[in-house]
C-alpha positions as CSV (number, residue, x, y, z in Angstrom):
1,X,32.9,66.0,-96.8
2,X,32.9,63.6,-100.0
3,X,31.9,60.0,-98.8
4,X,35.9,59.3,-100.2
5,X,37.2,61.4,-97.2
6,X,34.9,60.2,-94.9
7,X,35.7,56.3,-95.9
8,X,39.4,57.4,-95.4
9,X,39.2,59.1,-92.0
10,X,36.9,56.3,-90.6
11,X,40.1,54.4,-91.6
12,X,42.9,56.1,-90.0
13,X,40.6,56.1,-86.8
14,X,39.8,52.7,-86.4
15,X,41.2,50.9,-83.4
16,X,44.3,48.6,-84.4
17,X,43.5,44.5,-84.5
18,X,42.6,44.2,-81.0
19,X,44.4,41.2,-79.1
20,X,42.1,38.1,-78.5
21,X,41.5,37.1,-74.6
22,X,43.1,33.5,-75.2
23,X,46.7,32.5,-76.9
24,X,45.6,28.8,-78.4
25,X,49.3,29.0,-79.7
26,X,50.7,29.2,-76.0
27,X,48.4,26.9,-74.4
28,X,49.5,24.1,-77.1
29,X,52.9,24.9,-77.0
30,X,52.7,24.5,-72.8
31,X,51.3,21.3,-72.8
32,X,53.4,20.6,-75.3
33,X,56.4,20.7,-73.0
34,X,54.8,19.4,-70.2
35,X,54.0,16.4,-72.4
36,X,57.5,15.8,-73.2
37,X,59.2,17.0,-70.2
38,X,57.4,16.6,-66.6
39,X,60.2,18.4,-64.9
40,X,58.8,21.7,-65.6
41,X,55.4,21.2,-63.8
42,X,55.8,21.8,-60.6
43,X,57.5,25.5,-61.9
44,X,54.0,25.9,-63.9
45,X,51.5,24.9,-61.5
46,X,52.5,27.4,-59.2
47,X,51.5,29.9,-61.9
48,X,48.6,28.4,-63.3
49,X,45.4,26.9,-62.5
50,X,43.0,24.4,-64.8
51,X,40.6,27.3,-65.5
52,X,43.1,29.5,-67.0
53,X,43.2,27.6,-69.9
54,X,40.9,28.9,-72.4
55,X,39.5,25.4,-74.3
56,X,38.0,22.9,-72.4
57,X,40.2,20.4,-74.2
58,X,43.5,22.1,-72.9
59,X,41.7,21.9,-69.4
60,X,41.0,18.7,-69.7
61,X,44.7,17.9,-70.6
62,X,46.5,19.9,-68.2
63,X,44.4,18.0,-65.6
64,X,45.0,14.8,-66.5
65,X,49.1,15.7,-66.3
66,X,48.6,17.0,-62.5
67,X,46.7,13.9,-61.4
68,X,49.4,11.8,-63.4
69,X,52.0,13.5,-61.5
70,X,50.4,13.4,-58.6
71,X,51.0,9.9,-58.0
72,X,54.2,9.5,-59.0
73,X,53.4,8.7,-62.9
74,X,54.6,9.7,-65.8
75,X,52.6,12.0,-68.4
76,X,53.7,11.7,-71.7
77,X,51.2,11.2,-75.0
78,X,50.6,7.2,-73.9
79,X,49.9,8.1,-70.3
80,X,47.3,11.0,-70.9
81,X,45.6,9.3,-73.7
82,X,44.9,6.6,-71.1
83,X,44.3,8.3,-68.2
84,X,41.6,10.5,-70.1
85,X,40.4,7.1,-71.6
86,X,39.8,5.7,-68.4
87,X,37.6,8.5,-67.6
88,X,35.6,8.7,-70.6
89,X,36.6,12.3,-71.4
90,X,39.2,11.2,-74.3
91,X,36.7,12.6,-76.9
92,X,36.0,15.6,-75.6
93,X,40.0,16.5,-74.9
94,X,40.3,16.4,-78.9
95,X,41.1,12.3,-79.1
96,X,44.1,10.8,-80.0
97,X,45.3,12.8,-82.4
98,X,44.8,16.1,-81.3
99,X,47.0,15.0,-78.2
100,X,49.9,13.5,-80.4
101,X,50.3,16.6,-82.4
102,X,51.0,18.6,-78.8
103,X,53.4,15.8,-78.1
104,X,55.2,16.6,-81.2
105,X,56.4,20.2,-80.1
106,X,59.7,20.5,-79.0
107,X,59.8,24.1,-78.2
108,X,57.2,24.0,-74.9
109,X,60.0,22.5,-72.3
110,X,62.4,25.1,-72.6
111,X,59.9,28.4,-72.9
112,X,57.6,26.6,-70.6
113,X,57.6,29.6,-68.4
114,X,57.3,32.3,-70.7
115,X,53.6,30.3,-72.5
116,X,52.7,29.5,-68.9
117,X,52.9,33.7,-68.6
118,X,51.0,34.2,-71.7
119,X,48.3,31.8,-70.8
120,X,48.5,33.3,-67.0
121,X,48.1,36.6,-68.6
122,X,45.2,35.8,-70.9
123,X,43.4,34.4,-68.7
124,X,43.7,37.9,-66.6
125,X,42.2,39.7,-69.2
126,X,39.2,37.8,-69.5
127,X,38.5,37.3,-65.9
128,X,38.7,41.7,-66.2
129,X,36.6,41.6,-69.6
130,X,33.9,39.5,-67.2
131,X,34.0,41.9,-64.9
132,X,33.6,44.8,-67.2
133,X,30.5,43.4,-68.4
134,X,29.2,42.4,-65.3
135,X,29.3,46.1,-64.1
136,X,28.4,47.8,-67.2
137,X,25.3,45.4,-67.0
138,X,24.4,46.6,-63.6
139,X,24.9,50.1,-65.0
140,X,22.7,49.7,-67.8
141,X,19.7,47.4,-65.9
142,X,16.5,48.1,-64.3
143,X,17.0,50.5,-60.9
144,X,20.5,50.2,-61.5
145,X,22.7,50.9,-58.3
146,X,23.1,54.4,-57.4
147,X,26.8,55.7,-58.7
148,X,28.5,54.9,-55.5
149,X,27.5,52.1,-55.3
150,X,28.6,51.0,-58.3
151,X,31.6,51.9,-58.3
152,X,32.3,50.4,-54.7
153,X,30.7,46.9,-56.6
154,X,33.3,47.8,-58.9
155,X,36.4,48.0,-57.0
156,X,34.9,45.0,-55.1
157,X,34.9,42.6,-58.3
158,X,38.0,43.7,-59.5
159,X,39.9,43.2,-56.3
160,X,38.7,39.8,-56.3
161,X,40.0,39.0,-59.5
162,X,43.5,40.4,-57.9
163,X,43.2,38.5,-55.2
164,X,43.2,35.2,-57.2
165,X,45.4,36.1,-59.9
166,X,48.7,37.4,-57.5
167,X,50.4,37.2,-54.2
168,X,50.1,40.1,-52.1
169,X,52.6,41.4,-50.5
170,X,51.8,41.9,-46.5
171,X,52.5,45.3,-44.6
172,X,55.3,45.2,-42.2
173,X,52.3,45.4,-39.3
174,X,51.1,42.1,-40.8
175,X,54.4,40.2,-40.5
176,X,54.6,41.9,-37.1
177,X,51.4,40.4,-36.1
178,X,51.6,37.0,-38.0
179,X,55.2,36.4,-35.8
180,X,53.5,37.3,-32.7
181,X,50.8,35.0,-33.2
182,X,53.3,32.2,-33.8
183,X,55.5,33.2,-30.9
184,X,52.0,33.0,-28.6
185,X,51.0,29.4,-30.3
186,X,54.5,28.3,-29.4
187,X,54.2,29.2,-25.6
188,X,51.3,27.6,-25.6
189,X,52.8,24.3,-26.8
190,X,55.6,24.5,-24.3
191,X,53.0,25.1,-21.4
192,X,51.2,21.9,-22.5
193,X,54.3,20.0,-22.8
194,X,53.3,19.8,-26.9
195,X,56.2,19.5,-29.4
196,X,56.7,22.4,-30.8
197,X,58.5,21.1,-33.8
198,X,59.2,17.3,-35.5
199,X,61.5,15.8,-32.5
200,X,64.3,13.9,-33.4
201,X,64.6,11.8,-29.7
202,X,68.1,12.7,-29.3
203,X,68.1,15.9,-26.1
204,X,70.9,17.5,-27.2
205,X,70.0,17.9,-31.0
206,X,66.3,18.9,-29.9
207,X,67.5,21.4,-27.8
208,X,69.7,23.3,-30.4
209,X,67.0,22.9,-32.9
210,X,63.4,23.0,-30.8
211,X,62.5,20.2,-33.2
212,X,62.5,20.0,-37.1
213,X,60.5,23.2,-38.2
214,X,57.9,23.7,-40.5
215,X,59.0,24.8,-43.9
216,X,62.6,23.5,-43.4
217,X,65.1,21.3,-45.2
218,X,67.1,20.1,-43.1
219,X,70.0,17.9,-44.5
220,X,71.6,14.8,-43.0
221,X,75.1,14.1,-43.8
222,X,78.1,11.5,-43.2
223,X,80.5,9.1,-44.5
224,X,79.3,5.6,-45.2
225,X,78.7,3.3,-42.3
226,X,77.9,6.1,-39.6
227,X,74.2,5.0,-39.6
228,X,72.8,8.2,-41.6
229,X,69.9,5.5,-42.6
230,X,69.8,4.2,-38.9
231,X,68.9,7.6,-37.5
232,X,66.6,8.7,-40.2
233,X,64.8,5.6,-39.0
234,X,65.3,6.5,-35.5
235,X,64.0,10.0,-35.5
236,X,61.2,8.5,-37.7
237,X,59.9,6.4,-35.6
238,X,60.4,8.3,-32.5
239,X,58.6,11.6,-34.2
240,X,55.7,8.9,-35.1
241,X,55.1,7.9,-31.2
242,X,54.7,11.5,-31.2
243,X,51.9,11.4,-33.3
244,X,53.6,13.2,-36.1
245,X,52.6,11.3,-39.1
246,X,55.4,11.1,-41.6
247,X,56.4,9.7,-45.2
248,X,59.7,8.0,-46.0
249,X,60.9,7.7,-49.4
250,X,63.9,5.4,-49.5
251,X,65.8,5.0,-52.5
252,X,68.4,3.0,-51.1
253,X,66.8,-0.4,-49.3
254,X,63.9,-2.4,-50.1
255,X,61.3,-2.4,-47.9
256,X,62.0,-5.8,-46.6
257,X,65.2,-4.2,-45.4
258,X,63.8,-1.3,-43.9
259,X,61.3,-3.3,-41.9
260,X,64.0,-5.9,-40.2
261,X,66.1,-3.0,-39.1
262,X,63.1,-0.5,-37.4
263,X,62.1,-3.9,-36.0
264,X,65.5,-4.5,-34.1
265,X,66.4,-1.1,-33.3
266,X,63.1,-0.9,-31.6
267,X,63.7,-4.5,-29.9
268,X,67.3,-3.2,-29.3
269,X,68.2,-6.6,-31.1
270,X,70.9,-7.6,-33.6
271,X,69.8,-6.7,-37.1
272,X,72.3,-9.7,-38.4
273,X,70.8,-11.9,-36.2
274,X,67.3,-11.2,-37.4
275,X,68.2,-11.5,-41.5
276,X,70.0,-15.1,-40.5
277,X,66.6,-16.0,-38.3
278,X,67.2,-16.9,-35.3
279,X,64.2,-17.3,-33.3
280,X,65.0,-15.3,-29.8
281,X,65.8,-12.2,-31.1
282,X,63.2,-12.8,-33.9
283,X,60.2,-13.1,-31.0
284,X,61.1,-10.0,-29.4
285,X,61.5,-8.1,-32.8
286,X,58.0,-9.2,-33.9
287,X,56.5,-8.3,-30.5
288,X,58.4,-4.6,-31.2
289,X,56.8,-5.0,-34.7
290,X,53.1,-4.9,-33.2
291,X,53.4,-1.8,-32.0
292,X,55.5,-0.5,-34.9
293,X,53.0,-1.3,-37.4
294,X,50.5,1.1,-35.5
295,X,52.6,4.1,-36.4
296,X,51.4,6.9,-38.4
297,X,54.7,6.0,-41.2
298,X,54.3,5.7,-44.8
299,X,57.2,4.4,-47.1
300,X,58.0,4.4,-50.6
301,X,60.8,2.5,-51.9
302,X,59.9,2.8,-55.9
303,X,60.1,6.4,-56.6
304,X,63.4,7.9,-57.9
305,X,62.3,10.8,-60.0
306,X,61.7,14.0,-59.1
307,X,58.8,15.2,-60.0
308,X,57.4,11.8,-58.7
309,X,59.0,12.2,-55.2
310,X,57.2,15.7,-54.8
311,X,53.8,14.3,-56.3
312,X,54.4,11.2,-53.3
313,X,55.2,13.8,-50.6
314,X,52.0,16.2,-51.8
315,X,49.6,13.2,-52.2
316,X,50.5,12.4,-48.6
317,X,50.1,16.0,-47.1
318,X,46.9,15.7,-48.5
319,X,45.6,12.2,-48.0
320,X,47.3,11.1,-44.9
321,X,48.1,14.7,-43.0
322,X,51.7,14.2,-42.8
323,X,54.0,16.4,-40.6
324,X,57.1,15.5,-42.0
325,X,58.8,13.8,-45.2
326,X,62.3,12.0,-45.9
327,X,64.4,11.5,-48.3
328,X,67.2,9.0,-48.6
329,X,69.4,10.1,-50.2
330,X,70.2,12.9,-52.3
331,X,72.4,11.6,-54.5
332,X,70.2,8.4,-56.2
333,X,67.5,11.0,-56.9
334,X,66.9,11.2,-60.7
335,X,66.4,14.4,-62.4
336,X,66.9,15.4,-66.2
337,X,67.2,18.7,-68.3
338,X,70.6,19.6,-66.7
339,X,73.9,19.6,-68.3
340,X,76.1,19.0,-64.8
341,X,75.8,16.8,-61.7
342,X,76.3,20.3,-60.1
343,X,73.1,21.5,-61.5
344,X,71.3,18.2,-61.1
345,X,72.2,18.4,-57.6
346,X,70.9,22.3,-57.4
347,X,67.6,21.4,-58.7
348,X,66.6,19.0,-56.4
349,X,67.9,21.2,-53.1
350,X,66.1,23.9,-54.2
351,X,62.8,22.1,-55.3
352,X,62.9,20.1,-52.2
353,X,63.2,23.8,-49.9
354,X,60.1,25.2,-52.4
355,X,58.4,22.1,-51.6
356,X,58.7,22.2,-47.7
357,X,57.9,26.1,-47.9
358,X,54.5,25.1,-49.6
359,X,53.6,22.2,-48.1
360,X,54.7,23.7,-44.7
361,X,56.3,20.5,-43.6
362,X,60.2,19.8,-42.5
363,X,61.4,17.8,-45.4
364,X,64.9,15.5,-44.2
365,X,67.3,14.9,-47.0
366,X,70.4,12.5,-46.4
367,X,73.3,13.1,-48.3
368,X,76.8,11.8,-48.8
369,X,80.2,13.6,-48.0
370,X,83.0,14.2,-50.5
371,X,85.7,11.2,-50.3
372,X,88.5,13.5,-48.8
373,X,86.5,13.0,-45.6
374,X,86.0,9.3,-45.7
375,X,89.8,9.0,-46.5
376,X,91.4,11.7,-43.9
377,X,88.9,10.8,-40.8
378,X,88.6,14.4,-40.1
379,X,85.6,16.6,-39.1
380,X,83.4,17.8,-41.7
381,X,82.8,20.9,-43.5
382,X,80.4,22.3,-45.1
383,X,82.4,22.2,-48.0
384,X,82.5,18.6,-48.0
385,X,78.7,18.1,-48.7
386,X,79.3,15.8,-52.2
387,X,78.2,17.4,-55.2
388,X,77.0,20.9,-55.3
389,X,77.3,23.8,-52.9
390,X,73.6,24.3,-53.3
391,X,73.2,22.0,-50.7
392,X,74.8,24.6,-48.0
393,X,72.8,26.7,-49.9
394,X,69.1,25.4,-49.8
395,X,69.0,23.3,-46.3
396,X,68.4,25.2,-43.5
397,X,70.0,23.0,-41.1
398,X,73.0,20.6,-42.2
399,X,73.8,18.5,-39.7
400,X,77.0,16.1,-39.9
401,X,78.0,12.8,-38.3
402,X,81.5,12.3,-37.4
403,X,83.6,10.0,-35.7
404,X,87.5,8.7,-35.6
405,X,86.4,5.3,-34.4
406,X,86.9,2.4,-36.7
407,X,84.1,0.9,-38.1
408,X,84.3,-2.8,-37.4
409,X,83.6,-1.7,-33.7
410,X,80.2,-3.2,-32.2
411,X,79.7,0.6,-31.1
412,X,81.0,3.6,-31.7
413,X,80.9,7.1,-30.4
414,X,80.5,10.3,-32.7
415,X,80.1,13.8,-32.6
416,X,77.1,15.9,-34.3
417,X,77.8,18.7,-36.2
418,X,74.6,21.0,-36.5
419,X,77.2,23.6,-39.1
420,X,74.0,25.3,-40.3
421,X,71.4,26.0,-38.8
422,X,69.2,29.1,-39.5
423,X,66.7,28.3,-36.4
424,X,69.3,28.8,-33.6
425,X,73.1,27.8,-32.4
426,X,75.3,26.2,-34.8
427,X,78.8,24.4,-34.3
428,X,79.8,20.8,-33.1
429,X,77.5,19.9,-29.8
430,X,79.3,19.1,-26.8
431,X,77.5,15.7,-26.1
432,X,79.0,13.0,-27.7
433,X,76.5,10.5,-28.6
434,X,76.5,6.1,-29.2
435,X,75.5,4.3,-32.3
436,X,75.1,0.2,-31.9
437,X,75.6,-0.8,-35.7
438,X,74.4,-4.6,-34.4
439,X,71.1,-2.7,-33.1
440,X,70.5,0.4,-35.5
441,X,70.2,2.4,-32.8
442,X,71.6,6.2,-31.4
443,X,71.9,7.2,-27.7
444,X,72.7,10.1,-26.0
445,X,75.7,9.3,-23.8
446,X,75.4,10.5,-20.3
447,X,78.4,11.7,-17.5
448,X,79.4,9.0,-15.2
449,X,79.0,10.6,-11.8
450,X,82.0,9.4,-10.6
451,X,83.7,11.8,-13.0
452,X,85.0,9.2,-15.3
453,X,84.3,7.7,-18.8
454,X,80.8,8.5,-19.8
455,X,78.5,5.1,-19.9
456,X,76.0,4.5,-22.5
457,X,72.5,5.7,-21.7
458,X,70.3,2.4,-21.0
459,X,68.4,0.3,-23.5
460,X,67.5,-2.8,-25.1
461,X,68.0,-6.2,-24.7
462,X,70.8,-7.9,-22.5
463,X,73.7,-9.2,-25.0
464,X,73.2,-13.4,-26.2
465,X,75.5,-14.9,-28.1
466,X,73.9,-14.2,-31.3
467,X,74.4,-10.6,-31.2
468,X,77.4,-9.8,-32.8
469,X,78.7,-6.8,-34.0
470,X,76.9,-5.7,-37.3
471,X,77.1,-2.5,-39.8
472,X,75.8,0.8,-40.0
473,X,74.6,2.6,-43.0
């Protein structure tokens, strides 16, 4: 054969361009769009890790984002440049400029999950590249391993690699045994008298729902004034002298606020009477306050986005062991990208249930009711969750407030409405239960054995003249 047809065939047999083990273009564009919009991290960071990055610069990037986020900041071009500045490792991320050219490309927020795949993908192949070498090494070496045993070393590495790269999917024997095991720990708890989920104090509610489960979303709901606020705080700090540590994030009150009324629902004093100062009911709220202040609670009044109040409730899982986490309320939480209050409304449901799945932790979430409620002094639907019917959709437990009293009375009694509730019974409870708006607090109301009007189960302080009637929320 002529050296011209043997140039020519060695040609037409030649491998095609073979596909590099790294995508520089998708790992720019992807922190890119997480640069200029945070909203689409928590979606990556489920998919990717630092290492998968292929440049120790993009490493050092997407880090820097996470630990922004993380507590609660922002990460945008400023942020990042800082935060890397801080930690001397601006330089070696590319500097300034590098960084402002990502910041520039607008195309990395809305194909943030196909880059994130590309990156995820790449990053695949080269952990498989690795281990290709690694074996062909031990093939080729010194008393090299004997054929089956290579090949078992082999399977070994690259099952490893699947191991970190996906999520298996378990046997029906495995879910089988994982229930089993739960069902046993459970018995166990009952049998010592341990909670066997978060316990909201109220008998009735606990006993349709064994507690707030782990994983859960669980969504409060009522028309202004019915104390939604009052018996978030309730079940708070009842679920605390527990021992379950929890995190509030309240959106609507100041801490201030927050403080006066835990301190006279747990002093069963007049909250009124406390913000005007008057000294009786203000020594036996600050001798309640003593032992309040020695509860495992956490709040955060200053976070409204997001991404920030998911970085708050992660940061506290992690730091502070938390059991539980609530939100108050839905509606003031701040979220961007979407076109509708409807699909504003959707994210955050169905963030907040992917959340609570991961973190394995109840999350509460308060929400308001459609006006047609608040005007017509009917019962609740489901329906009438304002906003979005992803609500009904997410939450695994809705439960609703409701009551045809007026709401200038010093106390009122209401109904609960537990309409969803994927852990058990669902439907209006029989027991009709008290709030005090002058005291911020909830009772269970028990039979009068005399087989007439029920009386209000016993609590708090006698009535003084300074405790007047004051309002729920």
């Amino acid at each position: 054969m002529s050296r011209h047809h043997r140039n020519h065939a060695a040609r037409n047999s030649a491998p095609a361009t073979r596909q590099p083990p790294y995508s520089l273009e998708a790992e720019q564009a992807l922190l890119g769009g997480l640069l200029l919009n945070n909203r689409v991290w928590h979606d990556v960071t489920q998919r990717l890790a630092e290492e998968d990055f292929y440049r120790r610069d993009h490493q050092l990037i997407y880090r820097a984002i996470g630990e922004l986020l993380l507590h609660g900041e922002p990460a945008d071009f400023v942020t990042v440049s800082e935060h890397l500045r801080q930690r001397e490792l601006l330089d070696e991320a590319g500097g300034l400029a590098y960084i402002a050219t990502l910041s520039v490309d607008t195309a990395g927020s809305s194909n943030a999950a196909a880059y994130a795949a590309i990156v995820h993908e790449r990053a695949l192949l080269r952990g498989l590249i690795a281990a290709g070498q690694d074996i062909a090494g031990l093939g080729y070496s010194p008393g090299a391993l004997a054929p089956d045993a290579l090949l078992d070393e082999a399977q070994s590495r690259l099952t490893r690699i699947a191991r970190t790269r996906q999520v298996r999917a378990r046997s029906f024997a495995e879910i089988i045994d994982v229930a089993d095991q739960a069902i046993s720990l459970a018995q166990r708890k009952r049998e010592a008298g341990i909670d066997g989920g978060v316990p909201s104090g109220i008998p009735c509610l606990d006993a349709r729902t064994g507690g707030w489960q782990p994983d859960n979303l669980i969504v409060i709901a009522g028309r202004p004034g019915l104390g939604k606020t009052a018996l978030l705080n309730q079940i708070a700090v009842h679920a605390a002298r527990r021992g379950h540590a929890g995190l509030i994030l309240s959106l609507e009150m100041g801490p201030e606020t927050l403080g006066i009324r835990a301190m006279a629902s747990a002093a069963g004093v007049n909250v009124s009477a406390l913000m005007r100062g008057y000294r009786e009911p203000h020594e036996a709220a600050a001798h309640a306050g003593v032992e309040l202040s020695g509860l495992p609670l956490h709040v955060d009044t200053d976070t409204y986005s997001l991404s920030g109040i998911c970085a708050q409730i992660g940061q506290y899982k992690r730091t502070h062991d938390i059991e539980w986490a609530a939100v108050d309320h839905i509606g003031l939480i701040e979220v961007e990208g979407y076109n509708t209050r409807n699909e504003q409304i959707g994210a955050i449901t169905r963030t907040l249930k992917k959340l609570a799945k991961r973190l394995q932790i109840p999350i509460i979430a308060l929400s308001q009711l459609n006006r047609g409620v608040e005007k017509d002094r009917r019962r609740p639907t489901l329906a009438d969750l304002r906003d979005s019917g992803n609500i009904e959709q997410d939450a695994d437990a809705c439960l609703f407030l409701h009551s045809e009293a007026e709401d200038n009375q010093a106390t009122i009694t209401m109904e609960l409405g537990l309409l969803k509730n994927r852990g058990g019974r669902k439907g209006w409870i029989g027991k009709r239960i008290s709030f005090n708006g002058a005291t911020q607090t909830f009772h269970e109301l028990v039979e009068d054995s005399r087989g007439g009007e029920p009386d209000f189960a016993p609590r708090g302080a006698p009535i003084a003249h300074w405790q007047d009637a004051g309002e729920g929320s």
